[in-house]
Backbone bond lengths (Angstrom), bond angles and torsions (degrees), N, CA, C in turn:
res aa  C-N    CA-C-N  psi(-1)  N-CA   C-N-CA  omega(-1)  CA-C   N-CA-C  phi
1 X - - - 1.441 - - 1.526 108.04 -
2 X 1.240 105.81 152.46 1.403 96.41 -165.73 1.422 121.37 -98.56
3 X 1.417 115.05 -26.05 1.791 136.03 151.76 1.376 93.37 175.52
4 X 1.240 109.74 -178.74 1.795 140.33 -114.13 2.011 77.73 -106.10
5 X 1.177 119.79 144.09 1.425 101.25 156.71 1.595 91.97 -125.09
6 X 1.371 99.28 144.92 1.408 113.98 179.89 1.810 117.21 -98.33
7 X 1.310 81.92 147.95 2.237 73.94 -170.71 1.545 105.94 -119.12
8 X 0.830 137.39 97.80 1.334 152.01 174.92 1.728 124.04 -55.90
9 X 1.813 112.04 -12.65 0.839 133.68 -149.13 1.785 104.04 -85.58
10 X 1.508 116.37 146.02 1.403 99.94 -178.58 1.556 105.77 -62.27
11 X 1.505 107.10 157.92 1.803 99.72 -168.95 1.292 106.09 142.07
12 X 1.232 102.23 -165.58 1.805 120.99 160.65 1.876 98.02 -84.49
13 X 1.533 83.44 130.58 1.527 104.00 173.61 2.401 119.63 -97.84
14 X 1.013 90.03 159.91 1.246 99.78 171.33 1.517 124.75 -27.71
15 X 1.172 162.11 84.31 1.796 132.35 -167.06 1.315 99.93 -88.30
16 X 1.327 98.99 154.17 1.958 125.41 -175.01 1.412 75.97 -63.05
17 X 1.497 111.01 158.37 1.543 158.68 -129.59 1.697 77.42 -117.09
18 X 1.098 133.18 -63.28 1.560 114.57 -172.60 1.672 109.31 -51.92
19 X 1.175 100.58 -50.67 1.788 106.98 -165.93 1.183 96.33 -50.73
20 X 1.336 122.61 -62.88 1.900 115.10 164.17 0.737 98.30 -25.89
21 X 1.202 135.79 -125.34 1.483 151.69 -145.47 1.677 109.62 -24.57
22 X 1.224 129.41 -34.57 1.395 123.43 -153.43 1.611 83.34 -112.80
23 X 1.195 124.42 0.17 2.053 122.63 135.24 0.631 129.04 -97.73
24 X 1.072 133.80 1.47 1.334 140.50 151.54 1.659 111.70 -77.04
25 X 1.062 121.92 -39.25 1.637 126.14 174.33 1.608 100.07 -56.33
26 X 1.102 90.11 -59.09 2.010 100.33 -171.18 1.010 129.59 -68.35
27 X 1.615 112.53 -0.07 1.499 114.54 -177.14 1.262 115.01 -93.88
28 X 0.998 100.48 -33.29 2.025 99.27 173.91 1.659 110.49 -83.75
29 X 1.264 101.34 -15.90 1.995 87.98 -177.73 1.253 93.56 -137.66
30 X 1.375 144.76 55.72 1.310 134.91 178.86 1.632 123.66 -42.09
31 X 1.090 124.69 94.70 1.575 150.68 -179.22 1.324 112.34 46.68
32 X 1.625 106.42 53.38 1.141 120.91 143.63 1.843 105.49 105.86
33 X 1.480 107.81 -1.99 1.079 131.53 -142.39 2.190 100.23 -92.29
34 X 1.854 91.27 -24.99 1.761 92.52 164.66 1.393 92.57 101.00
35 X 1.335 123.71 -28.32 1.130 111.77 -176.06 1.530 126.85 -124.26
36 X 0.996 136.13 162.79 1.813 132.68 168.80 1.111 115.92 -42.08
37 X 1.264 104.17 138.26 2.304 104.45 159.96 1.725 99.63 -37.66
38 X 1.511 96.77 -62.71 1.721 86.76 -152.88 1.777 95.41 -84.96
39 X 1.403 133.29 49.38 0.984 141.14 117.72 2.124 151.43 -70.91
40 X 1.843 73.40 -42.80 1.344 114.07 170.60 1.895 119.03 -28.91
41 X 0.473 167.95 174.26 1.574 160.01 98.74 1.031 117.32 -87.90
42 X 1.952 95.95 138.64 1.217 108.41 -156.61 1.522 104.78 -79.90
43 X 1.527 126.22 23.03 1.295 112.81 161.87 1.764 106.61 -109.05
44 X 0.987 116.92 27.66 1.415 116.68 -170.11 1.545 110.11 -115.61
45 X 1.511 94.79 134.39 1.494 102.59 -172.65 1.349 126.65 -41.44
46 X 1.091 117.72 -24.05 1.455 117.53 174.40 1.258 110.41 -83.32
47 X 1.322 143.48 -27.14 1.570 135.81 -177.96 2.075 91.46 -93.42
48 X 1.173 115.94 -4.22 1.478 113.22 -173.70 2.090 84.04 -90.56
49 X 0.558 133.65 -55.17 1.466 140.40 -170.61 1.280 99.04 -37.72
50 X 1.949 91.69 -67.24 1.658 119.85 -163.21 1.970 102.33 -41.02
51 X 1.367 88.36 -54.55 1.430 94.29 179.98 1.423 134.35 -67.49
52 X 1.462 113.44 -25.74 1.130 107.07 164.42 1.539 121.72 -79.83
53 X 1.075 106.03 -31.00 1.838 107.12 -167.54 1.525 87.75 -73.70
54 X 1.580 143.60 -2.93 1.416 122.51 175.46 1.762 115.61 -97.16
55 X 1.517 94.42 -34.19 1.391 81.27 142.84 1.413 134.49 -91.62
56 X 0.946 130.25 29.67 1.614 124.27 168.46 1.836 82.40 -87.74
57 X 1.082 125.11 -60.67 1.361 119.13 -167.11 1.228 129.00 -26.73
């Protein structure tokens, strides 16, 4: 990639370069679980977690 382009635009904005990266870790093995988020089922403890700790936020 060649650098970051930034979007200034009303909308969804750019995310810092870590937050990438640490979805990028999680997308192929989502928490350890072997498989993708959008593998996951949404009755499975790990997307039950996922979901609550985002609303606790």
């Amino acid at each position: 990639m060649k650098g970051r382009i930034y979007n200034f635009n009303a909308g969804p904005a750019a995310l810092p370069l870590p937050v990438l990266e640490e979805i990028q870790a999680e997308f192929l093995d989502f928490k350890g679980s072997g498989m993708s988020i959008t593998e996951v089922s949404h009755r499975s403890k790990w997307f039950d977690v996922t979901i609550n700790d985002a609303v606790a936020r």
